[in-house]
N, C-alpha and C positions, 0 to 999 in steps of 0.2 A: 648267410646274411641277406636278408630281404631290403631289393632297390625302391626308392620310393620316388616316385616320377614330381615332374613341377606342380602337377594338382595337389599330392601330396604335402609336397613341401609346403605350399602354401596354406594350406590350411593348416600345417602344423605351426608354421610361425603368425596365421592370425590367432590362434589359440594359445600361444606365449604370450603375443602382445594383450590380449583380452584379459589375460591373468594377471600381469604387469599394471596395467592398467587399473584393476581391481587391488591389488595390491596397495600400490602407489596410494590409491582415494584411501584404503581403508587405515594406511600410516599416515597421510598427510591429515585426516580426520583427526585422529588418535592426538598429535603431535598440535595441533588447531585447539583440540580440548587442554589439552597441558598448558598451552600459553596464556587460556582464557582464565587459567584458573591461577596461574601464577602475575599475570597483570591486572588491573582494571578494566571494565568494559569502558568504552566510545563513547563521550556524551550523545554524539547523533553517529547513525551509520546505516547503512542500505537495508543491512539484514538484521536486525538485533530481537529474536524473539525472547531473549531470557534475559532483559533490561534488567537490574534487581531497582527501581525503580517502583513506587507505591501503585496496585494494582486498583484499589478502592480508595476516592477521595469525597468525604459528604461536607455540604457546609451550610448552614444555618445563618438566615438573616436573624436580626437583632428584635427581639417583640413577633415573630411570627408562629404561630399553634401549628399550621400545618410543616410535614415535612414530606420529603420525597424520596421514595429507596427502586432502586433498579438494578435490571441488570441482563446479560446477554444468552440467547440462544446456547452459544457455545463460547467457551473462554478462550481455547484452542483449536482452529480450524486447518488440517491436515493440506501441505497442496503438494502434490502429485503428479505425474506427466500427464494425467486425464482430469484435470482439475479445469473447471470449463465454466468457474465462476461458483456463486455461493447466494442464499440467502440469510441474512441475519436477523432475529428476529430481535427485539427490543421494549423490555416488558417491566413496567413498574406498578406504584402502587403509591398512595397519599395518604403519610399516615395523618389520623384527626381531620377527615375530610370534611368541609362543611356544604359540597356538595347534595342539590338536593337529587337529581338522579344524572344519568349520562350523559343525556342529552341537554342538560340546562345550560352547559356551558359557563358554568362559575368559574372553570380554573382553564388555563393554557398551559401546554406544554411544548418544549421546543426542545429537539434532540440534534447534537451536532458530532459528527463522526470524522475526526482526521485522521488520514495514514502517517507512511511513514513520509519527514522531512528528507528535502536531500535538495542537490544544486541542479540548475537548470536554463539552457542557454535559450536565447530567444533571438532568431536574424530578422530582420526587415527585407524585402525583396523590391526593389526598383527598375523602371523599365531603362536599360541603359543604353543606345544606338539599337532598339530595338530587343535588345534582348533583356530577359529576367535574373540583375543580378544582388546578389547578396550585398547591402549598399551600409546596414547598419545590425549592431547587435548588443545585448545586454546579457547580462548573466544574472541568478540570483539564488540567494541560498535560503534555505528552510523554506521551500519548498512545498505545501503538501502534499503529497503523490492519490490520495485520495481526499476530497472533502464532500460531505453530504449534510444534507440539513433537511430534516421532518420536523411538522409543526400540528398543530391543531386548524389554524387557518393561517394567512398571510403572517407572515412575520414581524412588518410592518403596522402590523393591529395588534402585536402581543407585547412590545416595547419600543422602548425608545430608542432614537438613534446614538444618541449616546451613548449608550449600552452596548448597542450590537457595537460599536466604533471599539469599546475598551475589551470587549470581550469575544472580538473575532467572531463576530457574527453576520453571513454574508459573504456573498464572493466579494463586492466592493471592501468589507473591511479584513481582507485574508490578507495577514501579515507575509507579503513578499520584501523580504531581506537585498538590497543591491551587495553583488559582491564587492570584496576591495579590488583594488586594481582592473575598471573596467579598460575594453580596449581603446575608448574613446570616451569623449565629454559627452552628457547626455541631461537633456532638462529633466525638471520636473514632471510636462508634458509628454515629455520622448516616454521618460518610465512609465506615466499611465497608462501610454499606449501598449508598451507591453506587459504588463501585466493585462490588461484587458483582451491580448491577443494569447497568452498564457491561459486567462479562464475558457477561452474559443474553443483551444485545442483541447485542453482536458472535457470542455464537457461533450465536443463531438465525439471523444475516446470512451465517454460514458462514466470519466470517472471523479466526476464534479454534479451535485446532484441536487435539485432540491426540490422539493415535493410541499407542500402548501396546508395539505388535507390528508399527510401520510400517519400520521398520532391519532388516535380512535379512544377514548372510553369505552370499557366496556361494565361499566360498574359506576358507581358514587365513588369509588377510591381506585380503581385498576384501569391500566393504559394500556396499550402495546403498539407498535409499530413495525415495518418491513423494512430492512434495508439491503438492498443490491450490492455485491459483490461482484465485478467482469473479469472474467479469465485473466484480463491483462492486466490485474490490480494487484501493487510491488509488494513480493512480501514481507514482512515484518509488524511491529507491534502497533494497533489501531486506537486510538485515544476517543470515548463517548460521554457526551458529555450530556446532562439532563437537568434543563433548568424548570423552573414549578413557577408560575406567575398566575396573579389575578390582578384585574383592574388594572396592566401594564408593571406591578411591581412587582420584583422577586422575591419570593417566600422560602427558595431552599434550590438548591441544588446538589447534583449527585454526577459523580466521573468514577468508569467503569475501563477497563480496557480487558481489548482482546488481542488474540497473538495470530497470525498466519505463522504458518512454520511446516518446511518443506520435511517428506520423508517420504523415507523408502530409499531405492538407487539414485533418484534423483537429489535426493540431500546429498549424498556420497559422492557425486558427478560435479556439482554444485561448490562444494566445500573446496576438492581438488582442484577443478578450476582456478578458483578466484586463490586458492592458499599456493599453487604452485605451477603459475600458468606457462612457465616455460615446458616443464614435463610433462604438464596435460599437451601442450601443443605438440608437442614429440613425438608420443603417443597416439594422437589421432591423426597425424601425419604417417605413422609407420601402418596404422589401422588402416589407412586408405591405403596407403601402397597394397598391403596385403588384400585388401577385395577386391584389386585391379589384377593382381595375379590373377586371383581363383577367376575370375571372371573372364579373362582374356583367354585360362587356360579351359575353361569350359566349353564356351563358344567355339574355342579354336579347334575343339573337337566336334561341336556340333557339326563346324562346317566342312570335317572334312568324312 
């Protein structure tokens, strides 16, 4: 019978645990699909790429010829441990244009890109005997983890404020929800502040966006646009929305979505986690111990 020294050992039990661990992800997956299929999905939720929710929404104002059809790059964009951000590209078409070439500028378009909702705290910091402390805070729900806006020019030359007001148009009119039970009394003013300090942080993170001059004709009737994707943009289902105006009024619009949606090990990693976080944490607790062997037992030969 062959002895198998501590280096041995040890890597024989991180090669259990690594199996374990794959295991574990590939039944807690399995077990994740069974639930999904026997409940209802979440009206909102962090991850939700297969919403059964309408993928294509058109809608037609009343007496207008022209209409407007779009739609994205990709419907499905993969993310992955090397996923290091994305571009989307954003590309329609007017049908019964009365444009006379690309350049004339007869029609405006304004395209509007939200991620996924979700909840979101915000603290105040005051200077207290000197020091920097967390003095006030607000929470708020629906959220959106991504918002972007591309235009033909200023937004504010393509409609009214009314408009942008009713139709979440803008970072001033992005519907930030207060949750119930905040931890304190908070004005009217206290909220604008933060939400105002909610759009800071997102758009220094990159993931708040809006470009003025990002919608190009390239045609009497075809458009397209770019829109940025940053590595740290949450995944799940992305909502686009494409409205058609001339002389300030809308003639048609069109909503398109797309899915982020993780694969490969990292969906399997991913899934485990959050479906069974006690035995993920088990597990890469035992996974640590075990490369503290092997490494302790390596070294501890190097150095003699």
């Amino acid at each position: 019978m062959l002895a198998c020294g501590p280096r041995c050992a040890a890597l024989s039990l991180m090669a259990a645990l690594t199996a374990a661990l794959l295991a574990l992800a590939a039944t807690a997956t399995v077990a994740q699909q069974r639930r999904q299929k026997a409940a209802p999905a979440p009206s909102v939720a962090k991850e939700a790429p297969h919403t059964p929710l309408e993928e294509i929404k058109r809608e037609q104002q009343p007496g207008a010829k022209e209409s407007v059809q779009a739609d994205v790059s990709a419907r499905n964009v993969p993310v992955t441990s090397s996923f290091h951000g994305t571009e989307i590209v954003i590309f329609g078409a007017v049908d019964n244009s009365q444009q006379p070439s690309a350049e004339s500028g007869y029609y405006d378009v304004l395209i509007v890109v939200e991620g996924v909702p979700g909840r979101i705290v915000v603290r105040r910091k005051n200077n207290v005997a000197g020091l920097w402390l967390n003095t006030a805070s607000a929470t708020f729900d629906v959220v959106p983890s991504y918002y972007a806006i591309a235009s033909t020019r200023p937004i504010d030359e393509i409609t009214t404020e009314e408009f942008r007001a009713s139709h979440g148009v803008g970072f001033q009119h992005i519907r930030f929800m207060p949750a119930f039970g905040q931890p304190q009394a908070l004005s009217t003013e206290d909220l604008r502040e933060f939400q105002q300090a909610i759009i800071r942080l997102k758009q220094k993170q990159g993931l708040y966006i809006q470009d003025n001059f990002r919608v190009a004709f390239i045609g009497k009737s075809l458009f397209r646009a770019t829109i940025e994707l940053p590595a740290n943009v949450t995944v799940g289902p992305f909502d686009t929305r494409v409205y058609l105006f001339h002389d300030e009024k809308l003639l048609s619009q069109y909503s398109v979505r797309l899915n982020l949606e993780r694969e490969g090990l990292e969906r399997y990693l991913h899934r485990f986690a959050f479906g069974s976080p006690t035995l993920y944490g088990l597990v890469t607790v035992a996974l640590a111990i075990a490369a503290g062997l092997v490494a302790s037992t390596v070294f501890g030969r190097t150095a003699h």
